[in-house]
C-alpha positions in Angstrom: -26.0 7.4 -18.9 -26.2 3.7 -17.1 -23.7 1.6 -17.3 -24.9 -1.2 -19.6 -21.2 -3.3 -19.9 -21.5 -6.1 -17.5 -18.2 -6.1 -17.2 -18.2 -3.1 -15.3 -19.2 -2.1 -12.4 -22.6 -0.6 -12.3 -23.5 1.7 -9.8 -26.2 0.7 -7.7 -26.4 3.4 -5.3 -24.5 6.0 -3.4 -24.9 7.3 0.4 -23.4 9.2 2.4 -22.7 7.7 6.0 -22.0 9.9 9.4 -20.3 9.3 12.6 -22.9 8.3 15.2 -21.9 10.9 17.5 -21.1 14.7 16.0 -18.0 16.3 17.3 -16.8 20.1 16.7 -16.1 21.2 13.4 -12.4 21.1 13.9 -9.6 22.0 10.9 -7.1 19.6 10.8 -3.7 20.3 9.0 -1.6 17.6 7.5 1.7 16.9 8.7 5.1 17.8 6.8 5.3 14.0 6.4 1.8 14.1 4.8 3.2 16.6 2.6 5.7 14.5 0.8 2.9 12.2 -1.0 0.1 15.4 -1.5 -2.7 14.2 -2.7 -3.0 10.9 -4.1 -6.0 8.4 -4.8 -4.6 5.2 -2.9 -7.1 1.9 -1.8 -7.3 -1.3 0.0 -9.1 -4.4 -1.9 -10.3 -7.0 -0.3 -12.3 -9.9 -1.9 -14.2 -12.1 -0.6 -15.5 -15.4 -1.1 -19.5 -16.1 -1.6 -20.8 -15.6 2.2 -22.1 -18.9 3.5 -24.9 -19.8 6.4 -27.2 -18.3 4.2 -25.8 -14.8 3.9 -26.4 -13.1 1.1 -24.7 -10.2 -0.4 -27.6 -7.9 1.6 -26.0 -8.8 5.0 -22.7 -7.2 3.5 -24.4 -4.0 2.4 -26.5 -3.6 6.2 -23.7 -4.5 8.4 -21.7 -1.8 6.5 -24.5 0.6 7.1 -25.1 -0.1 10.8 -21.5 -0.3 11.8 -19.8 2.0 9.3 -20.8 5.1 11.6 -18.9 3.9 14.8 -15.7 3.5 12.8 -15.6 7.1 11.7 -16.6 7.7 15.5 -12.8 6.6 16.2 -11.5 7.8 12.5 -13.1 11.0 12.9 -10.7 12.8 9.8 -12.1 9.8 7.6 -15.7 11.6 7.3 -14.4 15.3 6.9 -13.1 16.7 3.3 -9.9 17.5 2.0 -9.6 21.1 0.8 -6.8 23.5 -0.2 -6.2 26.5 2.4 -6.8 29.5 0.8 -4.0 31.7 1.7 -0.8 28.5 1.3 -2.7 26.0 -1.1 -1.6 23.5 1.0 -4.2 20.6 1.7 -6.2 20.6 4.9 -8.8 18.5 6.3 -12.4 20.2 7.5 -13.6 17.5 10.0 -17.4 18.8 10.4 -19.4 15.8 10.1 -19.7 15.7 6.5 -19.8 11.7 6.7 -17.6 8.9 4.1 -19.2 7.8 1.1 -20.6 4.3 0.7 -21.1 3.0 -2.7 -22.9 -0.1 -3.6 -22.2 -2.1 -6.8 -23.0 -4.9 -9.2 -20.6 -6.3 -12.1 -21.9 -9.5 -14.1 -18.4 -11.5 -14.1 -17.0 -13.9 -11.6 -14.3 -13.9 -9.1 -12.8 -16.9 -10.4 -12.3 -15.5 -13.9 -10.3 -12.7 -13.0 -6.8 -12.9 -14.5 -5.1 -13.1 -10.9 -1.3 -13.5 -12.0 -2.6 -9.3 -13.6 -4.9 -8.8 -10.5 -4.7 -5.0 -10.7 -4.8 -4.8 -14.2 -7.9 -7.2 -14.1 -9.5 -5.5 -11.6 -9.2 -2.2 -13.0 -11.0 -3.1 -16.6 -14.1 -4.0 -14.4 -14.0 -0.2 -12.6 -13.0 -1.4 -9.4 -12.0 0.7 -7.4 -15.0 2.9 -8.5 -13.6 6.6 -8.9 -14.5 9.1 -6.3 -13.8 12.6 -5.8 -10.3 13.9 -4.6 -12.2 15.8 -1.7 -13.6 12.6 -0.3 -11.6 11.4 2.7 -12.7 8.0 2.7 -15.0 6.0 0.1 -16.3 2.7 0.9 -17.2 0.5 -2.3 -19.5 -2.4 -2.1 -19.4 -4.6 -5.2 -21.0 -8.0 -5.6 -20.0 -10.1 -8.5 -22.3 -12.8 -10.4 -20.9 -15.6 -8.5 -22.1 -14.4 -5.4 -18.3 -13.3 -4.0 -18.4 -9.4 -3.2 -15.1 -7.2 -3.2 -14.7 -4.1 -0.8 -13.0 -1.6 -1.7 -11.7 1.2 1.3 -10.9 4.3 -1.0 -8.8 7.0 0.6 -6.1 9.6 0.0 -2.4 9.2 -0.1 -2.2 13.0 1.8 -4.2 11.5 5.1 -2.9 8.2 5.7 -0.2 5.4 4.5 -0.3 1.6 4.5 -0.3 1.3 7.9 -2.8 2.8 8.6 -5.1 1.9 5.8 -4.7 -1.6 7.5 -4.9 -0.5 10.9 -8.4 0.8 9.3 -9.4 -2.2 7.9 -8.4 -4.3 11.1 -10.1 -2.0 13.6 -13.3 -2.1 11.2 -13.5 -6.3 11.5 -13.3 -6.0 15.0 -15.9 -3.9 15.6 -18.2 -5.6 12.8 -17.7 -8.8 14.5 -17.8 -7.5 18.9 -21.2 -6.1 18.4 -19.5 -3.2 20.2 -19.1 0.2 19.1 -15.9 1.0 21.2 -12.4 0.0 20.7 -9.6 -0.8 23.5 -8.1 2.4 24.4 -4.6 1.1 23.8 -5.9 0.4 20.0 -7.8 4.0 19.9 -6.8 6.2 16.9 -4.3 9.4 17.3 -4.6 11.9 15.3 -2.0 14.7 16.9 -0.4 15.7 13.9 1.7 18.3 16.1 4.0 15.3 17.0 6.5 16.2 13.6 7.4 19.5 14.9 10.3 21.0 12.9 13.4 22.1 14.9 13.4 26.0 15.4 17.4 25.5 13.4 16.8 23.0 10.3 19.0 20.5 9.5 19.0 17.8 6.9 21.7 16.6 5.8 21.6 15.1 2.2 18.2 14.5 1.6 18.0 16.8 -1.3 19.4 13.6 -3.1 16.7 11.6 -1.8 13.4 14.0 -3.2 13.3 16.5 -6.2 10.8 18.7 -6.8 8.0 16.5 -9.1 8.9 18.7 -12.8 7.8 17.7 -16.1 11.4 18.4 -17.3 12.6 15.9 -14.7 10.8 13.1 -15.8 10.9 10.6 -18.8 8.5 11.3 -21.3 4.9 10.1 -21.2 5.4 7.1 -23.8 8.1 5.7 -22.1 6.9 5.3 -18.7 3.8 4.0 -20.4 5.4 1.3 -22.2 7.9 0.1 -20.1 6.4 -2.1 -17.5 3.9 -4.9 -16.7 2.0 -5.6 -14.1 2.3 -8.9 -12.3 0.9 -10.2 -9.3 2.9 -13.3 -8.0 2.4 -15.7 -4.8 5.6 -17.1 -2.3 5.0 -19.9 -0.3 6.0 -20.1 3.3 8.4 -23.2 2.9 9.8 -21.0 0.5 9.9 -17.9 2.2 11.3 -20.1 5.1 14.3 -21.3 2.6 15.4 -17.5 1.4 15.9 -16.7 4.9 17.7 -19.6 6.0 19.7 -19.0 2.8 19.9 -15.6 3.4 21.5 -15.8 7.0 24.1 -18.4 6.2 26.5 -15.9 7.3 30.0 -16.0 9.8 28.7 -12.3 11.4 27.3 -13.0 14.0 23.6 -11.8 14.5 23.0 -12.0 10.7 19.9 -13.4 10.5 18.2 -12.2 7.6 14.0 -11.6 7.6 12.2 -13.0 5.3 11.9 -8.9 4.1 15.7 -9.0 3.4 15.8 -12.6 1.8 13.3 -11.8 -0.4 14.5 -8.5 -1.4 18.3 -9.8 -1.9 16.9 -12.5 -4.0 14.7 -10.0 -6.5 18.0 -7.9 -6.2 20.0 -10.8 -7.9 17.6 -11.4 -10.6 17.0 -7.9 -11.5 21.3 -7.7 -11.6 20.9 -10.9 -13.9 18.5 -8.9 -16.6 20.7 -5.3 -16.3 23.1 -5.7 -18.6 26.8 -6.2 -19.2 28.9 -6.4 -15.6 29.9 -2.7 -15.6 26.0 -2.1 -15.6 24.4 -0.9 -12.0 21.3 -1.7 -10.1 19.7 -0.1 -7.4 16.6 -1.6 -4.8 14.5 1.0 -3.0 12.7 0.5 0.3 9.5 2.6 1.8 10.2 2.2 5.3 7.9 3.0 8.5 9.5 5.2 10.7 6.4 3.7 13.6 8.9 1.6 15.0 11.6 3.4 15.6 9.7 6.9 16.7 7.4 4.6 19.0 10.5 4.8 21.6 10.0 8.6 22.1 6.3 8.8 21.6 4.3 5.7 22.8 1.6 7.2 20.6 3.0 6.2 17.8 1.7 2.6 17.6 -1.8 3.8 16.7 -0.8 7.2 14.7 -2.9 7.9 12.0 -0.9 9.5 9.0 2.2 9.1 7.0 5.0 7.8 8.6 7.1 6.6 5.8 10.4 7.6 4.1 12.6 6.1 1.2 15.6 4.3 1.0 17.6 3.5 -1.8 20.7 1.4 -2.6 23.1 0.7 -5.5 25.8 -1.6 -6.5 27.3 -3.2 -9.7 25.8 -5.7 -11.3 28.6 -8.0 -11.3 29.3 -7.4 -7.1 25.3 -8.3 -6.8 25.7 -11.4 -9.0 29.0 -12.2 -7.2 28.3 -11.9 -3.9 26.3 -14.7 -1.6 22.7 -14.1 -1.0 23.8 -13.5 2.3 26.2 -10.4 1.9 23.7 -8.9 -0.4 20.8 -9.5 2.7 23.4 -8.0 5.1 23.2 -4.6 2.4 19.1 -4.9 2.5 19.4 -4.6 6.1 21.8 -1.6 6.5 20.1 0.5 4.0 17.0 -0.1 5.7 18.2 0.8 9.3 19.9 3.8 8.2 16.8 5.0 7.2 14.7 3.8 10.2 16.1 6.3 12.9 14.4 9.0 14.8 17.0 11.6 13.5 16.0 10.5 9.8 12.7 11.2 10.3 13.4 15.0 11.8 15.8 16.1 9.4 12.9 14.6 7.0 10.0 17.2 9.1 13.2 19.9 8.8 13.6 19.4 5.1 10.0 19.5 4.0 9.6 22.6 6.5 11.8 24.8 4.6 10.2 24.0 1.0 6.5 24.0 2.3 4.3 26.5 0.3 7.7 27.4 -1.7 8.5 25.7 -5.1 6.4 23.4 -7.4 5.0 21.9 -3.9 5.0 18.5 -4.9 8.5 16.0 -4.4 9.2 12.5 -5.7 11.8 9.9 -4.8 15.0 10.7 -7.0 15.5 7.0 -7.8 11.7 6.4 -8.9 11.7 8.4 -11.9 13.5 6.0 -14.2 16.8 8.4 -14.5 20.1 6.7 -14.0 20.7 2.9 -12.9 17.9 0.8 -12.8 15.9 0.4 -9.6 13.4 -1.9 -8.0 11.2 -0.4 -5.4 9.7 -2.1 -2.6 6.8 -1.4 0.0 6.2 -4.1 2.7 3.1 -4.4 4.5 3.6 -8.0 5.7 4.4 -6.7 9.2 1.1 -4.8 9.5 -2.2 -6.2 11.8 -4.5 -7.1 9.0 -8.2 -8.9 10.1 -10.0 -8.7 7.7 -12.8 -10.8 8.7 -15.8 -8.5 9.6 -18.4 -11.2 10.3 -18.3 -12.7 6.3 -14.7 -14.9 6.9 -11.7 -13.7 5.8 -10.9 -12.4 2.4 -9.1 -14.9 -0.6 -6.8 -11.8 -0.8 -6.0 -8.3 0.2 -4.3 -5.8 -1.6 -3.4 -2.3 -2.0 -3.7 0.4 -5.1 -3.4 3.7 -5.9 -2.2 6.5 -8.6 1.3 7.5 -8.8 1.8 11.0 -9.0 3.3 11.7 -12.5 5.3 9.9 -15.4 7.3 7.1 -12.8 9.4 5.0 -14.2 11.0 2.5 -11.9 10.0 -1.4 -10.9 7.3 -1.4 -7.6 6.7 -4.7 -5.9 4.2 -4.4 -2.8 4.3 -6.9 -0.3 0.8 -8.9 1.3 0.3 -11.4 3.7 -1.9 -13.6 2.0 -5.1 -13.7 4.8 -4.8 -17.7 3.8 -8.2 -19.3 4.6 -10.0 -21.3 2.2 -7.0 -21.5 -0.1 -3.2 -22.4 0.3 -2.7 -19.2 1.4 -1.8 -19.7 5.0 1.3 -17.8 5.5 2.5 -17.0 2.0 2.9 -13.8 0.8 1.4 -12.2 -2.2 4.1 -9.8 -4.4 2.1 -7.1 -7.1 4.5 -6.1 -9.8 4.9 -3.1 -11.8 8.4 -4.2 -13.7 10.1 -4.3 -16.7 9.2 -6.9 -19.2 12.7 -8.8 -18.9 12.1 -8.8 -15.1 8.9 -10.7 -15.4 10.3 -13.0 -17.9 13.3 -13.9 -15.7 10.7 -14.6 -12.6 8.2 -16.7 -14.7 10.9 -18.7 -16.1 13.4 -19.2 -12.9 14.3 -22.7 -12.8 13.7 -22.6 -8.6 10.5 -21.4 -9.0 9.8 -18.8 -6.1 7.2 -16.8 -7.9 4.7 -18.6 -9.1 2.1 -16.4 -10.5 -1.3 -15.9 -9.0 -4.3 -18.0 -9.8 -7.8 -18.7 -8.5 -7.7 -21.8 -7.8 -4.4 -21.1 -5.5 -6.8 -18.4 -3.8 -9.8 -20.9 -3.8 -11.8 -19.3 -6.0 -11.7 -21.7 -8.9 -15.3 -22.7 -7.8 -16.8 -19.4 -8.4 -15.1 -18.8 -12.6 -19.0 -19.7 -13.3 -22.0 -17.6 -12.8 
C-alpha cells in the first residue's frame, strides 16, 4: 500500500548498487569482539542543508549512484550479506558481490521544523532511518524533504562495524565524492583481517564476568519500565564552554592532570546526575565505551584503518555525597583512570579470551552488567568527537551528524552520545552535540542549570531556521 502520510517518508525507489570491480566470493567471519554487540540495526544521519549553485536534490541521488560502487570497492564486506552459519549459528558475512542497497525518498515536512532539542525522536516519526533488512550489510537512504534540504542516512549492522568505523565510512566516501578519484591513499585503505583478535591457546580474563551477563529476559527489568523511564534529548555545548569544563576540570596540584574536554564533560554530567540520585547514602555510576584503536595501534600499525568492533565498556561508581563533594577536578582525575584501565592491549585479550570460551555456548548474546537498569544508577557514555568525520561529499557539509541504532533488549540506563558538530553555516564550529536517552529528573536538572552548558538543540542554532517553510 503507498505511503500517503506526508509526514513520512515515502519510498521512491530502491536499487541495489555493486562494487565496480568483482572480487572472489570470500566468507568472512566476524570477530569475537564483533560478537559482543551480535546483530544490531545501527546508523549514521547526516542532514543537509538545501544544495546551492543550482544543485538540485538529483545531483545528490547521481553522484551517490556513480560513486557509491568505488566505496564498496575499498569496503568490500559492506556489499555482502550477513547470514547465520549453519552448523554454530553464529553470524558470518558472504562477500559475493551481492551489492548495498540504495534507497531514494521523499517526505513533505521541512528541515527546520524538526523538533531538534528530540532530534531522534523527531526523526523517527518521519521513518527515517527507513527500515531495511537484518541481512543487508549496508543501506544507503536518500531522503529529500519539502524545503529542498536532503538527509542521508548510512544504515548498517552493529555485528560488522562500530562508531569508528561508521565514520571512517562516511569520511572515506566524501573524499572520494569530492577527488573525482576512485582510489584511496593506501595508508587510509580499509583492513579487514579479522584474524588480528586471536584468542590465547590458555584463556584468561580476569573479572570480566562482572562486566557482561548473558542478555536473559529474567535479567532484565520488565518491558513497561524500561519503556517509561527515559526521554530523549538532544542538547548542544559550545566551545567557550567546552574550553571552561576543562580548564575547570584540570585545576589540579597533580601534576599532568589536565583533564580533556571528554573527562570535563563527563565529571560535570557525573555531578548533576549525583545531584538528582537521591539522599547522600545513594550511589551513582558513569559508563564509558572506549576504543581499544589507540592503544592496539602500538602492536599492530593496522589498526588505524581496522574495520570492525574495537570497543569495550567501562564503568565506575561512587557515592553520591563523595561526587557532590569532591572538586570537578578529582572527579575528572576518576573519568580518566576508569578509562585507561580499560584502554590496554591486555584488556582487550582477556576480552577475545572471554568471548572465546562462551562463543556458540549459552544464550549467545551478552550485555553490559551496568546498562540494564539493576543496582545504582548509571549514565552511559559513547564519544565519537575524536573520530575523522568529512562529511562534505561535494553538497557542503552537513548542519549535523549523528548516530542511531536499536538496543538489544529491555535497557535501562542513561546514554549520552557524543558529536562534533560539522559547524558550517551555523554556530556550530567546534561545539559538540550531546543525544540523550535519560531519566526525566536528569533532563530537568540540565534544562534548568543555572550555568547553562546544555542548551537544547534548535534550528536556528543549526541554521536551518530558513528552511521551517516549504
Amino acid at each position: 500500500m503507498a505511503n500517503d502520510d506526508p509526514s513520512r517518508v515515502r519510498i521512491v525507489r530502491k536499487s541495489i548498487v555493486k562494487p565496480s570491480v568483482a572480487r572472489p566470493g570470500v566468507v568472512l567471519a566476524v570477530s569475537n569482539l564483533d560478537l559482543l554487540y551480535q546483530t544490531m540495526p545501527i546508523a549514521m544521519i547526516c542532514a543537509y542543508r538545501r544544495p546551492s549553485d543550482g544543485l538540485g536534490f538529483q545531483d545528490v541521488v547521481a553522484a551517490f549512484e556513480a560513486k557509491l560502487p568505488y566505496l564498496l570497492d575499498h569496503f568490500f564486506l559492506l556489499a555482502g550479506r550477513i547470514v547465520a552459519n549453519p552448523h554454530s549459528g553464529l553470524p558470518e558475512v558472504h562477500c559475493d558481490n551481492q551489492g548495498a542497497e540504495l534507497v531514494v525518498g521523499e517526505v513533505g515536512v521541512a528541515l527546520g521544523s524538526l523538533d531538534y532539542g528530540s532530534l531522534e525522536a523527531s526523526l523517527a516519526r518521519l521513518g527515517v532511518p527507513v527500515q531495511y533488512d537484518a541481512g543487508v550489510a549496508l543501506s544507503v537512504q536518500l531522503v529529500s524533504f519539502a524545503c529542498g534540504g536532503f538527509a542521508v542516512a548510512w544504515g548498517t549492522n552493529h555485528v560488522l562495524l562500530d562508531g569508528c568505523t561508521l565514520c571512517m565510512i562516511v569520511d572515506v566516501w566524501s573524499q572520494l565524492a569530492r577527488s573525482g578519484t576512485e582510489k584511496i591513499a593506501a595508508a587510509a585503505a580499509p583492513n579487514h583481517d579479522r584474524s588480528i583478535f586471536r584468542p590465547r591457546a590458555a584463556p584468561s580474563y580476569g573479572g570480566l564476568g562482572e562486566v557482561f551477563i548473558p542478555l536473559e529476559s529474567e535479567r532484565l527489568v520488565n518491558a513497561l519500565t524500561a519503556g517509561s523511564s527515559l526521554v530523549v534529548r538532544t542538547y548542544y555545548v559550545e566551545q567557550r564552554d567546552l574550553d571552561m569544563l576543562r580548564v575547570q576540570a584540570s585545576a589540579s596540584e597533580e601534576r599532568g592532570a589536565s583533564a580533556s574536554r571528554v573527562e570535563a564533560a563527563c565529571a560535570y554530567l557525573w555531578k548533576v546526575l549525583a545531584g538528582v540520585v537521591g539522599s547522600s547514602d545513594d550511589r551513582c555510576r558513569m559508563g564509558w565505551w572506549v576504543n581499544g584503536r589507540p592503544c592496539l595501534a602500538k602492536k599492530e600499525a593496522a589498526m588505524r584503518s581496522y574495520v570492525g568492533n574495537v570497543t569495550s565498556f567501562a564503568v565506575a561508581e561512587a557515592s553520591v555525597d563523595a561526587i557532590k563533594r569532591r572538586p570537578l577536578p578529582e572527579v575528572a582525575s576518576m573519568v580518566r583512570q576508569s578509562i585507561r584501565a580499560t584502554a590496554t592491549s591486555e584488556h582487550f585479550q582477556e576480552l577475545v579470551d572471554w568471548v572465546e570460551e562462551r562463543k556458540g555456548k549459552g544464550p549467545g548474546k551478552y550485555v553490559e552488567t551496568a546498562t540494564v537498569g539493576l543496582g545504582s544508577p548509571v549514565l552511559s557514555v559513547t564519544s565519537m568527537v575524536s573520530f575523522g568525520l568529512d562529511t562534505d561529499f561535494g553538497f557542503g557539509q552537513a548542519a549535523i551528524a549523528m548516530p542511531t541504532w536499536v538496543d538489544s533488549g529491555r535497557l535501562c540506563c542513561g546514554f549520552v552520545t557524543i558529536m562534533a558538530s560539522p559547524g558550517t553555516g551555523g554556530h556550530g564550529g567546534g561545539s559538540w552535540i550531546f543525544t540523550m536517552s535519560i531519566w526525566p529528573r536528569l533532563a530537568a536538572a540540565l534544562d534548568s542549570d543555572a550555568h547553562r552548558i546544555f542548551k537544547p538543540l534548535t534550528a536556528e542554532y543549526l541554521g536551518l531556521a530558513q528552511y521551517s517553510r516549504l
